[in-house]
N, C-alpha and C positions, 0 to 999 in steps of 0.2 A: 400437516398435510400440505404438502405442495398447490399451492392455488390456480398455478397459471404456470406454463413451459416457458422457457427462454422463448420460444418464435413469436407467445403470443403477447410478450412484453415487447418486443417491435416498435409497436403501435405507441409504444409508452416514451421512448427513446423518440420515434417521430415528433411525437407532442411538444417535448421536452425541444428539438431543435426547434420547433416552428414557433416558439416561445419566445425563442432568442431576438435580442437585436437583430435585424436583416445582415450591419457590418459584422458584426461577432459572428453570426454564423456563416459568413465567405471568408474569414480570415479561418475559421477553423476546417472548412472545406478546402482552401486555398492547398494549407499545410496539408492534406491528407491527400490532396493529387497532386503536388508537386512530390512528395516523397513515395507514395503508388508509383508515377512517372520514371524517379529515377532509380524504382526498386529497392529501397530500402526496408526491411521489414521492420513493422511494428505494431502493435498490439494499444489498443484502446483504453484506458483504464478510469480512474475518478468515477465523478457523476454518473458516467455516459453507465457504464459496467455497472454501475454500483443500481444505477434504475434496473436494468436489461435483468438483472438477478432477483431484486425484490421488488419491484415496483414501487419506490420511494425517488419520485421526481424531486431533484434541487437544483438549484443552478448557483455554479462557485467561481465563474469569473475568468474558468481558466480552462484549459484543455490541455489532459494529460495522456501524454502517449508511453509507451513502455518498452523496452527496445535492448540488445546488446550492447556493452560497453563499448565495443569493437566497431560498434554502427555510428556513436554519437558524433564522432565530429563529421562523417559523411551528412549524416543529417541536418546536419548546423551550414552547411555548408551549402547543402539544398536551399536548407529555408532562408538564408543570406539570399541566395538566386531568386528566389520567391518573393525579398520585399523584407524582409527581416531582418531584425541584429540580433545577432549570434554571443549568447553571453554562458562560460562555463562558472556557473554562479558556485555549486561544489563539488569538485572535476569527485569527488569518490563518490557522489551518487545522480547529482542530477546538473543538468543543464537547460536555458531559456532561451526559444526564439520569440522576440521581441517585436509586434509591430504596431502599426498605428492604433490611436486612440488608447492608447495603456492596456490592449490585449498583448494576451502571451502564448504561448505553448509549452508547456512542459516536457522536457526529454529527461526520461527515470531509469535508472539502470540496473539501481539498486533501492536499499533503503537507506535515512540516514546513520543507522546506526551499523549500516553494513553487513546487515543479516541476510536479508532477502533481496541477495542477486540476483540480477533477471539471465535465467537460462534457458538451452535449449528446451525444456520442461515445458517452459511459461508457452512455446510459439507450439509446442505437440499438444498440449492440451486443449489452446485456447480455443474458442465459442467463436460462430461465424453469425455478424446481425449485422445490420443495418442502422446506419448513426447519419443522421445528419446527410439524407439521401444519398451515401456512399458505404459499398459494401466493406467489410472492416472485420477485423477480429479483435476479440476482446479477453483481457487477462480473464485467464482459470480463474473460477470462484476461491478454488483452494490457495492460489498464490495470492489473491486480494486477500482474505481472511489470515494466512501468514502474514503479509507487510503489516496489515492495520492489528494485527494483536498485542504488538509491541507501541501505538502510537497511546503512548499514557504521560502526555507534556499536562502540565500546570493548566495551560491554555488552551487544547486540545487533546482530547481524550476520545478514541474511536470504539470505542467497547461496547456502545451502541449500535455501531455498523456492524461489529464481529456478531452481536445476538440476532439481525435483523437477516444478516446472508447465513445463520444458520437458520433460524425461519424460516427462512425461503427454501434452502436450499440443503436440509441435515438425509434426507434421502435419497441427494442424489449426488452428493459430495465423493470423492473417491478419500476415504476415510486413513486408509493405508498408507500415500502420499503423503498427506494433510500431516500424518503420526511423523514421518522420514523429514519431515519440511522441519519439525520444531526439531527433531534431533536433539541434542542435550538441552535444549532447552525447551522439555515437553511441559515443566512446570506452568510457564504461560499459558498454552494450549488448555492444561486442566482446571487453570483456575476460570478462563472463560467458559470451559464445557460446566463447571459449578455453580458461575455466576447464572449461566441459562437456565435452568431446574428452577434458582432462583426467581427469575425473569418471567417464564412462560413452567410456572409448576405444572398447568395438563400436559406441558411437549415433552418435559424432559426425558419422556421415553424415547423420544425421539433420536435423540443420540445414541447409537448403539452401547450395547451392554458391553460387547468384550473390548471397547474402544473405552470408556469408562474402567471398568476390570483392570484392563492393561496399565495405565496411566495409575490407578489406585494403590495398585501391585506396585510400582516403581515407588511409586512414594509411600509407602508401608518400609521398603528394604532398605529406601534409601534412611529414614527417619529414623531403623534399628544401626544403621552404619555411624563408623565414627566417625567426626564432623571433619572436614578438611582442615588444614592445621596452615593453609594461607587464606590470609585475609583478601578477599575479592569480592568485588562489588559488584555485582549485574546486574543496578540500577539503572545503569547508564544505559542502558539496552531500551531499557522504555521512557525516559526521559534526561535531552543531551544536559540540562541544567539541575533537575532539582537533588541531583549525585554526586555533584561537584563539590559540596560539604566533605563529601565522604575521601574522597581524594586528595584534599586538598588539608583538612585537619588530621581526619581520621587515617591518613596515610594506607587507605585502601586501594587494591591496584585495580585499575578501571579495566572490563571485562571484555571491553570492546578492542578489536585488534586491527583498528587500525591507523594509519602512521601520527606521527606529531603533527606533520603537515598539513596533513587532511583535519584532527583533531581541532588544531587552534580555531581556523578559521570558520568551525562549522560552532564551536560554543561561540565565541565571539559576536557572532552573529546574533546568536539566539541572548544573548547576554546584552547587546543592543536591542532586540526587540521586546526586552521585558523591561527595559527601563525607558523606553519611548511609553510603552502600557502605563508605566506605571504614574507618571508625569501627562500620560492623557487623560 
């Protein structure tokens, strides 16, 4: 059962600013009326979104905004205006405005694995609250629950959040979207709607029956069908490193479609931050 509406979670997102450092939260106001000002749309997401849906206050250091690809360097460019430095950390999904004290902003456009692009969808759906005493909108439930279904790194794993915003939110989800959003890749979707049952055995009614049904049917016809005859890996989809095995010996071709360019720099990266883990 739904406990509490989005308007009356508000209060909860207030809390949550009046929390913050005094500086953290005018650099994060700052960013929200200097790009208000210069009209750039953009949409709320992280924390902020993730409390306003289930009422699970956390504070992660950072503030994530969600926006058109087409938008980001106007933005960057703002928040440069603003006191900022402007850094397209990885141009195929996100970008950082940088300012003082080691606060940031986050500019997402996508996901990193380049599934869940932020589209005109993300801005028709999105949720009107109150963040951080400025009015805002905030990514669809159903587009948070898309990006984070895929987040399954070594180091981070969001499958918590995914049974937490169904909790909150499986009655009031627009369940039809949510099916079009995994598109060929509904297997993900199902195995979170299985791990839930799991999770919260009284809810699992909660999920609709013919959204269950549907997803079960697909994988009944597909499991009688004969197996595909290339080898392909859509590991890579839920974690940038621990599939690289598979590519790399196993000569599997990585299922994610996007360029070299973007590819190098975005494991590299993550292939520096696990061997910094590892040595700390």
């Amino acid at each position: 059962m739904l406990l509490k509406t989005l308007g009356a979670l508000m209060d909860i997102v207030e809390v949550a600013g009046e929390e913050l450092d005094p500086r953290e939260a005018a650099v994060y106001q700052r960013a929200l009326d200097a790009l208000s000002r210069a009209g750039v749309p953009s949409l709320v997401g992280g924390a902020y979104a993730f409390a306003s849906y289930t009422g699970i206050v956390r504070h992660t250091k950072d503030f994530d905004l969600f926006l058109r690809r087409r938008d980001v360097d106007t933005a960057l460019r703002v928040l440069e205006g603003a006191g900022a430095r402007g850094e397209r950390t990885f141009p195929h999904w996100l970008a950082k405005a940088h300012f003082d004290d080691g606060l940031f902003v986050d500019l997402i456009h996508s996901s990193g694995n380049g599934v869940a692009t932020v589209d005109e969808l993300w801005f028709r759906h999105a949720a009107q609250a109150e963040v951080l005493g400025r009015s805002v909108r905030l990514c669809p439930a159903e587009e948070i629950l898309w990006s984070k279904a895929f987040v399954q790194e070594r180091e981070r794993y969001d499958g918590a959040d995914v049974m937490h915003l169904l909790h909150a939110r499986a009655e009031h989800l627009d369940w039809e979207r949510l099916v079009r959003r995994f598109g060929e890749h509904w297997r993900v979707l199902l195995s979170h709607l299985v791990l839930f049952g799991f999770v919260y055995p009284s809810e699992r009614a909660r999920i609709p029956a013919t959204v269950m049904e549907g997803l079960l049917r697909r994988l009944e016809r597909e499991s009688r069908a004969m197996a595909p005859g290339e080898r392909l890996c859509r590991g890579t989809l839920l974690s940038r490193l621990q599939y690289l095995p598979d590519l790399r010996r196993e000569r599997y071709r990585d299922a994610r479609t996007l360029s070299a360019a973007d590819l190098a720099p975005w494991s590299a990266a993550g292939e520096r931050e696990e061997a910094e883990r590892r040595e700390g």
